[in-house]
C-alpha positions in Angstrom: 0.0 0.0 0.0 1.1 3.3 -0.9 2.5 5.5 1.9 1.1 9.2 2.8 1.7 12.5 4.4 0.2 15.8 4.1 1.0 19.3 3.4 -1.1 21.5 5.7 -1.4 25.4 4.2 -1.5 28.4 6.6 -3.8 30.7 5.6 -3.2 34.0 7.9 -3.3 33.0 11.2 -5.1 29.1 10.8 -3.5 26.1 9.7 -6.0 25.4 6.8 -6.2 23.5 3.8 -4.6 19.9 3.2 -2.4 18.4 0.2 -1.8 14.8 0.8 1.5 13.4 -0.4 1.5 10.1 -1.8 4.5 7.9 -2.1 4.0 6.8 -5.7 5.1 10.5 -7.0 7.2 13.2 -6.0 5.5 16.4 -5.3 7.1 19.5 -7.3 7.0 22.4 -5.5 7.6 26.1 -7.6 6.3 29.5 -9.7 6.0 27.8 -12.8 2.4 26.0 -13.9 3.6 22.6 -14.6 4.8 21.9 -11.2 2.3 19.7 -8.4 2.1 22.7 -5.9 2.0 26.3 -7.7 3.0 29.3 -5.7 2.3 32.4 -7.0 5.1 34.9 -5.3 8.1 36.4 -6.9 10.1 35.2 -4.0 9.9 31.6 -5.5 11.9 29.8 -8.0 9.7 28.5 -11.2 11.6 25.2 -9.5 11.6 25.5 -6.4 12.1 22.5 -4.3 10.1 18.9 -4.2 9.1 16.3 -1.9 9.5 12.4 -1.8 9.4 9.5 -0.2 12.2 6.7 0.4 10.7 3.5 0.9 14.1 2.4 2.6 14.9 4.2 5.0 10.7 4.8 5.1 11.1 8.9 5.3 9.9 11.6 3.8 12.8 14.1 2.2 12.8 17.6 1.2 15.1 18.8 -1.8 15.7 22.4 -2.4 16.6 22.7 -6.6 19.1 25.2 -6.1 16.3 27.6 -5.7 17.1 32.0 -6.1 16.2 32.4 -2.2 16.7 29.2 -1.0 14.0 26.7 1.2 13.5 27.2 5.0 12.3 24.5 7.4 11.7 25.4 11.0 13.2 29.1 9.8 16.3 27.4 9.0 17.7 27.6 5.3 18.5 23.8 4.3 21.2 22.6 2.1 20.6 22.6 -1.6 23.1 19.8 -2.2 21.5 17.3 0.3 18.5 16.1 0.8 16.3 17.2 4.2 14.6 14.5 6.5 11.2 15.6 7.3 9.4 15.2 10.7 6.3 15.6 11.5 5.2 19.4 12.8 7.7 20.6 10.5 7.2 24.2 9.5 8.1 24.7 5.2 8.8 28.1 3.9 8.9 28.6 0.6 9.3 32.6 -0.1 5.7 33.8 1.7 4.2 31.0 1.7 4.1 28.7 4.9 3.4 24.7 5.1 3.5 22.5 7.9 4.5 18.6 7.3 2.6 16.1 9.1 2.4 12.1 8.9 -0.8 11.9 9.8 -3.8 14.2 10.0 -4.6 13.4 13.5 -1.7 15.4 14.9 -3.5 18.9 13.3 -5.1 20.5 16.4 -8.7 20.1 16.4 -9.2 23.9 16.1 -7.1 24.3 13.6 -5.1 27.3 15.1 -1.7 27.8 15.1 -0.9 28.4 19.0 -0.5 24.6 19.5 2.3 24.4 17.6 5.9 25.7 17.8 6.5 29.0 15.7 9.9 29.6 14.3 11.7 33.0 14.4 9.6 35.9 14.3 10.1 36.6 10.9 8.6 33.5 10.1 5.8 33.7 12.3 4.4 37.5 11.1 4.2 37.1 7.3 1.0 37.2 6.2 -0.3 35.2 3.0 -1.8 37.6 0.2 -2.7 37.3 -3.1 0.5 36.4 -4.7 1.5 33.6 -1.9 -0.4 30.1 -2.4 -1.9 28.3 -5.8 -2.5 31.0 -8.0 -3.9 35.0 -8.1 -5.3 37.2 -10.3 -5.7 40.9 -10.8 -8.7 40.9 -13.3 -12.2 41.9 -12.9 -14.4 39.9 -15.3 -17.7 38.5 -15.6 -20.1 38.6 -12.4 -18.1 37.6 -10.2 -14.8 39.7 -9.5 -11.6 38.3 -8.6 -9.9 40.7 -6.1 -6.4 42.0 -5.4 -6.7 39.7 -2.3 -8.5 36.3 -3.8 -6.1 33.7 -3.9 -6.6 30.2 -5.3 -5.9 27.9 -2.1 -6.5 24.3 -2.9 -6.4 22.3 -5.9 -7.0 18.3 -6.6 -7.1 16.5 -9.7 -9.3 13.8 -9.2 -12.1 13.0 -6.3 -10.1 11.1 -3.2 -13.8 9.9 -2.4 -14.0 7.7 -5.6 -11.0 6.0 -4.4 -10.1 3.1 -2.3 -9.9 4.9 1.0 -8.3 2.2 4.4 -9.6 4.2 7.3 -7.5 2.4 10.2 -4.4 3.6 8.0 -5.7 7.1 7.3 -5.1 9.1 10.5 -8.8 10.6 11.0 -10.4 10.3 14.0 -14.0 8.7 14.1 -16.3 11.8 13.1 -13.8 12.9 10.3 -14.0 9.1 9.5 -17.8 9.2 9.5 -18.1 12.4 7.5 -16.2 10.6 4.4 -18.5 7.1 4.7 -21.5 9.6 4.5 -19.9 11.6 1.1 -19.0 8.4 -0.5 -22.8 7.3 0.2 -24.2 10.2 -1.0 -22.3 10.1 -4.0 -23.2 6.4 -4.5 -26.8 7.7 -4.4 -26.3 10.6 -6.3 -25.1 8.7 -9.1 -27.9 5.7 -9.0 -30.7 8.4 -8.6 -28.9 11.0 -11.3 -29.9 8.3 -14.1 -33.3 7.7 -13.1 -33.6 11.6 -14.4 -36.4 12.4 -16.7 -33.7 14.9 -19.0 -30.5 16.7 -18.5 -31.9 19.9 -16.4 -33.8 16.9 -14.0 -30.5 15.5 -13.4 -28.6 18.8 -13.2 -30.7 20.2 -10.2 -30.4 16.6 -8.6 -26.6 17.3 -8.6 -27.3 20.7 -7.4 -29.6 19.9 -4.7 -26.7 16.8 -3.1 -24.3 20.1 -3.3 -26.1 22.7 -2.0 -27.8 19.9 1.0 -23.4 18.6 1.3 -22.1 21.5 1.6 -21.3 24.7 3.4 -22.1 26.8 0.1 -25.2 29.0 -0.6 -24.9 29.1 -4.5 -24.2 25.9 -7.0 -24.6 26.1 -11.1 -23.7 24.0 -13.8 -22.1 26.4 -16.8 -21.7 24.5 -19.9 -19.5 25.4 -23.0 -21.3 25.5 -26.3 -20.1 21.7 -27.8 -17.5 20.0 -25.5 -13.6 21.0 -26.5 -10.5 19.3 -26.3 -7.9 22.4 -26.8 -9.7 25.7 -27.0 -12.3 26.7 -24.6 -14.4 29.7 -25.5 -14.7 31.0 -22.1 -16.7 33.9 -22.9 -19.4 31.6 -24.1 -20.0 29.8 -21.0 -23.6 29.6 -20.5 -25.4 28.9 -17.0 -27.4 25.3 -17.8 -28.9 25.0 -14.2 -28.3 26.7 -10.6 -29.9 26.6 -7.3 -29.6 28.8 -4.5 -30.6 27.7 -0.9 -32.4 29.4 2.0 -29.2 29.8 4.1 -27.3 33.2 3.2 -27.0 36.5 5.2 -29.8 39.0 5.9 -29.6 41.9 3.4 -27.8 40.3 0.5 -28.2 39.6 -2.8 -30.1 35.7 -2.5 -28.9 35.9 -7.0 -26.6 33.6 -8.6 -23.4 35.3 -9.3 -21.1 34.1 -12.5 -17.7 32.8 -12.0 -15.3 35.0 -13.2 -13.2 33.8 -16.5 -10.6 33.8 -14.1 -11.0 30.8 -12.3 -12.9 29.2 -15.4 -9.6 29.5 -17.8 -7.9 28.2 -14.8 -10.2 25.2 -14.0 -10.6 24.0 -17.7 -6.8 24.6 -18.7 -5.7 22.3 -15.8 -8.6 20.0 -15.1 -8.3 20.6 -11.8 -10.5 21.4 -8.8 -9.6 25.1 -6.6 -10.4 26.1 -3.8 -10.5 30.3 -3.7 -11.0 33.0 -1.1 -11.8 36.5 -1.0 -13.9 36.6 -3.9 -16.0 39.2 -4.4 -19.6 39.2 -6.3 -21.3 42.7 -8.1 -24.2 42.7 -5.7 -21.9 43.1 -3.4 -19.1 45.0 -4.7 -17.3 47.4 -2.9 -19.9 47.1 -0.1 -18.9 47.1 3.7 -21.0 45.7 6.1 -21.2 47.1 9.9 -17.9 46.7 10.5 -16.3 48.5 7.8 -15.2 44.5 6.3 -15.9 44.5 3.0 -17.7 40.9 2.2 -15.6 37.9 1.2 -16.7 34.8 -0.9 -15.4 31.5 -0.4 -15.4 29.2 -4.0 -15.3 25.8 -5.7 -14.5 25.4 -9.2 -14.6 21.7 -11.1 -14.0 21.0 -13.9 -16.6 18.8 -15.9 -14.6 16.9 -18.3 -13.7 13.5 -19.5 -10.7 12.4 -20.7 -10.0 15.0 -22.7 -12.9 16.5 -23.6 -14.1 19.4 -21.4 -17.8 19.8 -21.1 -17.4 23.1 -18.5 -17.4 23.7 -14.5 -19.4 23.3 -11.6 -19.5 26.3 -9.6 -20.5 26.6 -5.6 -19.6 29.4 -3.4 -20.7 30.7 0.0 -21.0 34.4 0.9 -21.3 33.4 4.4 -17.6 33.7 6.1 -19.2 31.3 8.9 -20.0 29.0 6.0 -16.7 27.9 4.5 -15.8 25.1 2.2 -12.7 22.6 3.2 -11.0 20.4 1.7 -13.5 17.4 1.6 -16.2 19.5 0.1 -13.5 19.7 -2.6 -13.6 16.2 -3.1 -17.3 16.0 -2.8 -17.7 18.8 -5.4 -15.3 16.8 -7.8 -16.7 13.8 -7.4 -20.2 14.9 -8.4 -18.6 17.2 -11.7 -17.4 13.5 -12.4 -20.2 11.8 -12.3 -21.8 14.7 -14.1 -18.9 14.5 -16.9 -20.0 10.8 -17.3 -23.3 11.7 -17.6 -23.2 14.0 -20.2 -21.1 11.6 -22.1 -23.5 9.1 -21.7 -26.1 11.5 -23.5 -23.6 12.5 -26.0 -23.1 8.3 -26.5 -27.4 8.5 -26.3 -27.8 11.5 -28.9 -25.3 9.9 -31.5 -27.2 6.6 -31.3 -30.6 8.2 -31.8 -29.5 10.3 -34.6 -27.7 7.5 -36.5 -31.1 5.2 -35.8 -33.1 8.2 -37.3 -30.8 7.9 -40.4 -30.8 4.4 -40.7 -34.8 4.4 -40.4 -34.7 7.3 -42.9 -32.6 5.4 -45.1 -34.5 2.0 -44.7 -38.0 3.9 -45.0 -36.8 5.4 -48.2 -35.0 2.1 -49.3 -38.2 0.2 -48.4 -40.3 2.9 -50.6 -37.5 2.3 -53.3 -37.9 -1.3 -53.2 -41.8 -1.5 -52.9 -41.5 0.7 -56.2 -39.2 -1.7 -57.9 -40.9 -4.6 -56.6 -44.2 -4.0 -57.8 -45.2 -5.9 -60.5 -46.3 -4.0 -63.3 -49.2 -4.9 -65.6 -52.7 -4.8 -66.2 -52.9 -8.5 -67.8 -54.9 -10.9 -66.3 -52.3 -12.9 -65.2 -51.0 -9.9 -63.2 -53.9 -9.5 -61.6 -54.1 -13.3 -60.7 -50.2 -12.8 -59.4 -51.5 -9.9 -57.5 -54.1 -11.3 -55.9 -52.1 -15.1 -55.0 -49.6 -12.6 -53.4 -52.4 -11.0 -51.3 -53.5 -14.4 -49.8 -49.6 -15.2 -49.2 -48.7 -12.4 -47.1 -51.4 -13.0 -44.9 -50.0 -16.0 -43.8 -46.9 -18.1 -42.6 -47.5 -20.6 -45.2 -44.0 -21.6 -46.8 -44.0 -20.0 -50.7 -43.0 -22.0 -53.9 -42.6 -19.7 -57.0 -42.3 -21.0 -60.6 -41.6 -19.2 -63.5 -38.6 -19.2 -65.9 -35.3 -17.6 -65.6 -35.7 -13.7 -65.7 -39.8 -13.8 -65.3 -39.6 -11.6 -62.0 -39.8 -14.0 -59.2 -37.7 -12.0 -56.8 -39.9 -9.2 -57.4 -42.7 -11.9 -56.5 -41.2 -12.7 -53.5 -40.0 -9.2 -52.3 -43.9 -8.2 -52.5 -45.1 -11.4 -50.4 -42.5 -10.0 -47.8 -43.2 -6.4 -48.0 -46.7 -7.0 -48.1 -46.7 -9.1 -44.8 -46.3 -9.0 -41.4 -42.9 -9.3 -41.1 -42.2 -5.9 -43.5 -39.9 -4.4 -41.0 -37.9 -7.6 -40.8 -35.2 -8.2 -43.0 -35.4 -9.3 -46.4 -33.0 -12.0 -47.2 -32.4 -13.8 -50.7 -29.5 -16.4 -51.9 -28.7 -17.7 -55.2 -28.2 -21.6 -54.7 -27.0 -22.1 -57.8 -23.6 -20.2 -57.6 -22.4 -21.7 -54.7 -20.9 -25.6 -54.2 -23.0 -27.8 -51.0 -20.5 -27.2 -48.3 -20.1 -23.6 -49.5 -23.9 -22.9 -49.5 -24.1 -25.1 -46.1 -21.8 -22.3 -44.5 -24.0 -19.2 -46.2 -27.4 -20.7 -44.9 -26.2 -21.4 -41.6 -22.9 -19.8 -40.9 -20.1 -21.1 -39.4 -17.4 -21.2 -36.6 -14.1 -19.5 -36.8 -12.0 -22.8 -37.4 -14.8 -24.6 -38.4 -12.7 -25.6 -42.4 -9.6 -23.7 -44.3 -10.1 -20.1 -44.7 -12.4 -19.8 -42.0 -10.7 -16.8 -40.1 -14.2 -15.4 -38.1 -17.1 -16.4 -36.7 -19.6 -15.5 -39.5 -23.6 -15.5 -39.3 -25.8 -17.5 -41.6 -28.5 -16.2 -44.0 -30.8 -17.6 -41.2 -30.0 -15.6 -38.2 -29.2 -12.8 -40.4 -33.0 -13.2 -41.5 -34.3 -14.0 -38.0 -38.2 -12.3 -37.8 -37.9 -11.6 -41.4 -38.2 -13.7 -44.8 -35.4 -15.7 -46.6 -35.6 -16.1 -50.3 -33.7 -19.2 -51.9 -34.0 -18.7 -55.2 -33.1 -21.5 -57.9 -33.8 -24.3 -54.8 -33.5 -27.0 -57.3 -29.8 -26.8 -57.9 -29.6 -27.5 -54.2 -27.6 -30.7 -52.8 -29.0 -34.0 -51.8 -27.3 -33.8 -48.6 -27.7 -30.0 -47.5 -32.0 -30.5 -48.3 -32.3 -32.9 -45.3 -30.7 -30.2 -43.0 -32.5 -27.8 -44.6 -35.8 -29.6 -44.3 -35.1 -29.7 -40.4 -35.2 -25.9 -39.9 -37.9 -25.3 -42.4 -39.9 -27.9 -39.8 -38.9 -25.9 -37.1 -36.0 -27.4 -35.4 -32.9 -25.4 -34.3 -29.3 -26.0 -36.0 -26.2 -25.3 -35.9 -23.4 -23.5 -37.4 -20.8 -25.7 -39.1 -18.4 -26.3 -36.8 -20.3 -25.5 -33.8 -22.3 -27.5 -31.0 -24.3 -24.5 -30.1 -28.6 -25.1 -30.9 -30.0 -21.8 -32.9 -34.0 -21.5 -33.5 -35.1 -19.0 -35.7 -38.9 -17.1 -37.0 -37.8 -17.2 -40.2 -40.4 -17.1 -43.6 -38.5 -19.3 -46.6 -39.7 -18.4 -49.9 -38.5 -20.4 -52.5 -37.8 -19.9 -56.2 -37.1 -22.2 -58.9 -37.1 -22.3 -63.0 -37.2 -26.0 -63.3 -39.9 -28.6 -62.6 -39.5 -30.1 -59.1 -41.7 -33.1 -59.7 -39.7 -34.1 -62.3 -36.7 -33.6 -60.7 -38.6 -35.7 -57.8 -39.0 -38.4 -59.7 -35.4 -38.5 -61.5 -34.1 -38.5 -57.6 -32.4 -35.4 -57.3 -35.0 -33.8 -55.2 -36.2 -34.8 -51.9 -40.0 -35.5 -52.0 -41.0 -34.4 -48.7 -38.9 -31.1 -48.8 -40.7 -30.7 -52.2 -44.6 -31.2 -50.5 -42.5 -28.7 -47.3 -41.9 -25.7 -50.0 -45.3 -26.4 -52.0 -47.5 -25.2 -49.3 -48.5 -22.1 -51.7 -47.4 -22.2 -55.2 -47.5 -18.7 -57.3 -46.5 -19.4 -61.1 -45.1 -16.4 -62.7 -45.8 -16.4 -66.3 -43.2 -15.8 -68.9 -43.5 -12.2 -70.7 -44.6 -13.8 -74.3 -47.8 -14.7 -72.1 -48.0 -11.5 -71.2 -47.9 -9.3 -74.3 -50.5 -6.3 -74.1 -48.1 -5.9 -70.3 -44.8 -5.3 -72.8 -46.0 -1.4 -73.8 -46.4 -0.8 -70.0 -42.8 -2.3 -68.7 -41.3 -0.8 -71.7 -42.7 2.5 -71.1 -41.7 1.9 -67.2 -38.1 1.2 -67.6 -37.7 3.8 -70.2 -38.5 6.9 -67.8 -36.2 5.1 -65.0 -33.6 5.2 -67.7 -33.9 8.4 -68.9 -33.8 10.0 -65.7 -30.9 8.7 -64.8 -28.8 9.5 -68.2 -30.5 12.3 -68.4 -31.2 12.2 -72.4 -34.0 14.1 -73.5 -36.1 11.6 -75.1 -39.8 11.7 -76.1 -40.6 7.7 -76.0 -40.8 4.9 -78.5 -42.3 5.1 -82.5 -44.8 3.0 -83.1 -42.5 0.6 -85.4 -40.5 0.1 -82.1 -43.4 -0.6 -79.7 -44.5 -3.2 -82.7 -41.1 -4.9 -82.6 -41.0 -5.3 -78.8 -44.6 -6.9 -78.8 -43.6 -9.3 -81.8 -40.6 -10.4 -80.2 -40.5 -13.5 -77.9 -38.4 -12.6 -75.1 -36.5 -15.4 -73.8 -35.0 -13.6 -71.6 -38.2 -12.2 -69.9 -38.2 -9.5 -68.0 -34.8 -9.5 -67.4 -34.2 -8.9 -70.9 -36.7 -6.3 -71.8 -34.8 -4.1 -69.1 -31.5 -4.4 -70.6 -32.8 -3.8 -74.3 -34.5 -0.7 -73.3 -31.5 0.6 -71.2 -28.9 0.2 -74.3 -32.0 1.7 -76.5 -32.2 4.6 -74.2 -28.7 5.2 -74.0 -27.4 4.6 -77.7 -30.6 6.0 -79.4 -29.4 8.3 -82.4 -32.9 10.7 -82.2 -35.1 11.9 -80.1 -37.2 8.9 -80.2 -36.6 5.5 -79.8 -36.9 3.6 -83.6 -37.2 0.2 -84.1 -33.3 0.6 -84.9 -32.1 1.3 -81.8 -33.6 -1.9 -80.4 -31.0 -4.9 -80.5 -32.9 -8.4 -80.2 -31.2 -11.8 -79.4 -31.5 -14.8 -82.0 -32.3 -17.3 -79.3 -35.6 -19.3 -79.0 -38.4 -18.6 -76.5 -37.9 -21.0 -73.4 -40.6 -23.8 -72.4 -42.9 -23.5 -69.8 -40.3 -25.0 -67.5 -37.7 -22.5 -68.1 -35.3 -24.5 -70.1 -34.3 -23.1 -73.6 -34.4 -25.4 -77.0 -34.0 -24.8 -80.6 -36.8 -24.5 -83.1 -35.4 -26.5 -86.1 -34.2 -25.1 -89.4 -36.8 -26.8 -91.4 -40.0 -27.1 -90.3 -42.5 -29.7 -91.6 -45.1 -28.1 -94.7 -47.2 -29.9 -97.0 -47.7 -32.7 -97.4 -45.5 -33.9 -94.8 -46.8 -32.1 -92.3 -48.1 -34.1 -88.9 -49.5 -31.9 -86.0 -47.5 -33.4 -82.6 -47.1 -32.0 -79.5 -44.4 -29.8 -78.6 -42.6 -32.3 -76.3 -42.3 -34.6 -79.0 -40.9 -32.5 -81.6 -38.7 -30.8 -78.7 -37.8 -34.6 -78.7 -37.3 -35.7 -82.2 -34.7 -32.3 -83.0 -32.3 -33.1 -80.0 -32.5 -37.3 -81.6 -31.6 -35.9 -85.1 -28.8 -33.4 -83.6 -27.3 -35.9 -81.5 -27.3 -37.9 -85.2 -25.5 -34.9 -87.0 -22.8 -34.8 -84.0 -22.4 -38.5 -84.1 -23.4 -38.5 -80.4 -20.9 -35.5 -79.5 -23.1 -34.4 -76.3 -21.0 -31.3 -75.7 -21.7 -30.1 -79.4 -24.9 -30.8 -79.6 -25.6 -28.7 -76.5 -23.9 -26.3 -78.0 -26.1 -26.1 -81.1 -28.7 -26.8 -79.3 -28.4 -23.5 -77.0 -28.8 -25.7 -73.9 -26.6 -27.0 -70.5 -25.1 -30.3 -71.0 -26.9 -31.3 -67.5 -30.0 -29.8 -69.4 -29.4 -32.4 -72.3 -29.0 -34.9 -70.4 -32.1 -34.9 -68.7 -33.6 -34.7 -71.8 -31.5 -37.8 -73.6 -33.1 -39.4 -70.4 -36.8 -38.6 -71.5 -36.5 -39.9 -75.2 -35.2 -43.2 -73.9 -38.1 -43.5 -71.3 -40.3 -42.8 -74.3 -38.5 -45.2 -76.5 -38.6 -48.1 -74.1 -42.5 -47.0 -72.9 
């Protein structure tokens, strides 16, 4: 445990304020500002002299630093060279300014008074402390309260004793000094509990006030605030009064108003972040007035600092114009402790205010990216398989029901989807959609359900899975079919409702999660080939929603067409007037294999590469692939098609069936090729080589 003495001050003829000297630092002791102890006298030395303790020989020693007028003790000049052994009782003279070391507080007489202890020489004993003697001074008359010729800064701390670990059977102080600081560090305790139950800042700010003014011997408390909370300059001019209290107990006749503190002591208090004590400060209302006695009325003050690290919110200011009512040294520390408690609080607003403003953005931003979506979502169209879709989605959102959409590749299911969600329940919740067809089984195992850090190579961080990411909200999965044997039992598990868990963890997650499920191809045929599990099929197809491709949908082309060409020309900003009527033919005539998807990009290069100020039937750049069938897969119509009197109506699936037998015979079996001509996958083929020899051996 760290050792301690104390510096007791004489102010006039009373022993008076305390410094306690820890042995974990030595104590500097001079004129200039950077030292521990500031005196302001001429007599001093900027270094003057400094205090420390040996743990060896277990002593205190005093060095003078080769000071201009040298370092009494006991009105003896010591050695600069050597070091001085300190004893308690000790008298320290450092130019007018008088000190008396003690080991422990309970040697101080109980009055205070200097006539129990021995005096040096007379010299000693008859100077009298004035402005320019102890802590600080000023000669400038600012603001509404006046620092005099004679007001003297006497005590400053840094940091509240009271919030620290405090041994009382080590401390020196008799029982009722001991009691006094056991009820400070309660009220403190309370203060700070009760100072966050606070409806708003001024509720907590007279709380404060009212522990101060009910604390201490003071009169007068107020909170002054800077403008925005500084780190380097302090605009002490703009100091503003935020709350202040005055109590009952002041002197007949006098001014019962809050008086300012003067810049003074502010510029001090903020530049060093520390706490004064000052005398002989003198208020307006009371300026140059004498009472009875011819006395002209003192004011006894505390200044603290507000401030966390190094950002200074202001001061808290508490005075008494009573001179029977004067603050010590543990109404110092009370004083601090409550501006630090108040400097946490108003960082914990600050903290509170940032939060609130950046959730008001980020509900801005989600409202307008909601309004933005719901826009781009809706599905446009007056066909009456829009209004069928339209209506199916209707029913959907109402529900929990699991959602299967069908429809080929670039016919809008997302947008099908993203109006279930947004038209639900859960609109507020996160949206969530993965591809399943661009990622391999364990990759896509890792995405749905995230992973632990370890958990395979590359897996630096704990990550999150589309499912908790989604948690309340809905998950799309679009292109479900291309999804793994092996990942659709787990999958199947969550969708029923039991938790999982990440890959390479043990920990159980549940989620409220919606799936919504997209796919181009035909599940029951992928059923039946084995490649999809049947009861995760009859799990997804609770509600089915088929999306039509765009050639079902022609009189909808004009309206799309018209739809993507404003949002296009608004953003390139060309000044076009719409489409001739040769164009609006061409895009009704065409096919659209592509869907949707397609349209868009045509009109976007139309709108961008168009030569006048309409769009011509020039301008639009059409594909020379086939239209898909209904299950989304694309074929190619063959170069000669039957006439005459050759001619035999068949279905579609069987002439789909005859041109891949007589491709496959002009590549000699080559599957790759004749995917290739064909326009199609070589899984795609495949599955279809499959079908003709079912049919062959059927």
């Amino acid at each position: 445990m760290n050792a301690s003495a104390y510096l007791v001050f004489r102010d006039e003829s009373r022993w008076n304020e305390v410094f306690r000297l820890t042995s974990d630092r030595v104590t500097a002791i001079g004129r200039a500002p950077s030292n521990t102890i500031v005196l302001k006298d001429d007599r001093c030395s900027r270094a003057q002299a400094q205090i420390r303790f040996d743990e060896e020989q277990d002593a205190w020693f005093l060095k003078d630093l080769q000071s201009r007028n040298g370092t009494l003790v006991n009105g003896r000049k010591i050695d600069s060279e050597a070091e001085f052994r300190l004893s308690t009782n000790d008298i320290l003279m450092f130019g007018k300014s008088h000190l008396m070391f003690l080991n422990e507080l309970r040697e101080l007489p109980s009055d205070g008074s200097s006539s129990e202890f021995q005096i040096p020489p007379a010299e000693f004993a008859t100077e009298k402390m004035d402005s320019s003697s102890v802590l600080g001074s000023s000669h400038v008359l600012s603001g509404n309260m006046e620092v005099s010729e004679e007001t003297m800064i006497t005590f400053r701390r840094d940091k509240a004793r009271l919030l620290e670990t405090i041994e009382l059977e080590n401390s020196g102080l008799s029982n009722p000094a001991g009691k006094r600081i056991r009820r400070s560090i309660a009220n403190l305790c309370r203060l700070a509990i009760e100072i966050n139950r606070g409806a708003d800042e001024r509720a907590k700010l007279d709380l404060a006030l009212q522990y101060l003014l009910r604390e201490l011997p003071v009169n007068h408390a107020a909170v002054l605030l800077l403008p925005v909370p500084c780190e380097d300059k302090f605009p002490i001019d703009a100091l503003e009064v935020s709350a202040s209290m005055t109590s009952g107990a002041g002197i007949r006749g006098k001014s019962n108003t809050y008086q300012k503190v003067s810049d003074y002591l502010a510029q001090t208090v903020l530049e060093s972040r520390n706490a004064v004590i000052a005398r002989h400060v003198r208020g307006d209302s009371i300026l140059g007035r004498r009472n009875s006695e011819g006395i002209i009325d003192t004011t006894s003050v505390i200044c603290a600092p507000i401030f966390v690290d190094a950002r200074r919110w202001g001061i808290l200011h508490v005075y008494s114009t009573d001179p029977r009512r004067v603050p010590d040294v543990q109404d110092l520390d009370f004083t601090l402790g409550v501006a630090e408690i108040l400097g946490i609080m108003f960082e914990n607003l600050r903290e509170q205010n940032l939060l609130e403003e950046s959730l008001n953005r980020a509900r801005d931003e989600n409202a307008d990216l909601r309004k933005r979506l719901g826009v781009q979502s809706e599905i446009i169209g007056n066909s009456p398989a829009v209004q069928e879709i339209t209506e199916q989605i209707a029913l959907a959102a109402n529900s929990r029901a699991t959602v299967l959409i069908h429809g080929e590749s670039g016919s809008g299911k997302e947008l099908v989807a993203r109006a279930v969600h947004f038209s639900s329940s859960r609109k507020k919740a996160p949206f969530v959609c993965l591809n399943c067809a661009v990622l391999s089984e364990d990759l896509l195992a890792s995405e749905l359900f995230g992973h632990e850090r370890g958990a395979f190579t590359g897996a630096t961080d704990r990550k999150i899975g589309k499912f908790e990411a989604a948690n309340g909200g809905t998950l799309m999965l679009d292109e479900i079919g291309e999804m793994g044997l092996n990942i659709q039992a787990k999958f199947l598990r969550v969708l029923e409702g039991h938790p999982f868990e990440r890959v390479g963890g043990t920990k159980p997650i549940s989620v409220d999660v919606r799936v919504i499920a997209a796919t181009n191809r035909d599940l029951e045929q992928e059923v039946i080939a084995g490649r999809f599990r049947k009861d995760l099929f009859f799990r997804l197809r609770v509600v089915e929603i088929l999306v039509p491709p765009l050639r079902q949908r022609v009189t909808d082309i004009p309206i799309l067409a018209e739809h993507f060409f404003q949002r296009f020309r608004a953003e390139t900003g060309r000044k076009l007037l719409g489409f001739s009527q040769e164009a609006l033919a061409l895009l009704q005539q065409y096919a659209w294999p592509g869907n949707i998807r397609e349209l868009k990009n045509v009109i976007e290069r139309a709108v961008v590469l168009a030569r006048g100020n309409r769009i011509e039937a020039s301008d639009i750049l059409l594909s020379n692939l086939a239209a898909g069938t209904d299950s989304g897969e694309l074929s190619s119509i063959p170069a000669l098609a039957p006439s005459g009197e050759d001619f035999r109506p068949v279905s579609l699936q069987e002439a789909e069936l005859e041109h891949i037998r007589k491709t496959l015979e002009f590549t000699e079996g080559n599957k790759s090729r004749a995917a290739l001509l064909l326009g199609i996958e070589r899984t795609t083929l495949d599955r279809k080589i499959r079908k003709i020899q079912s049919a062959e051996n059927s």
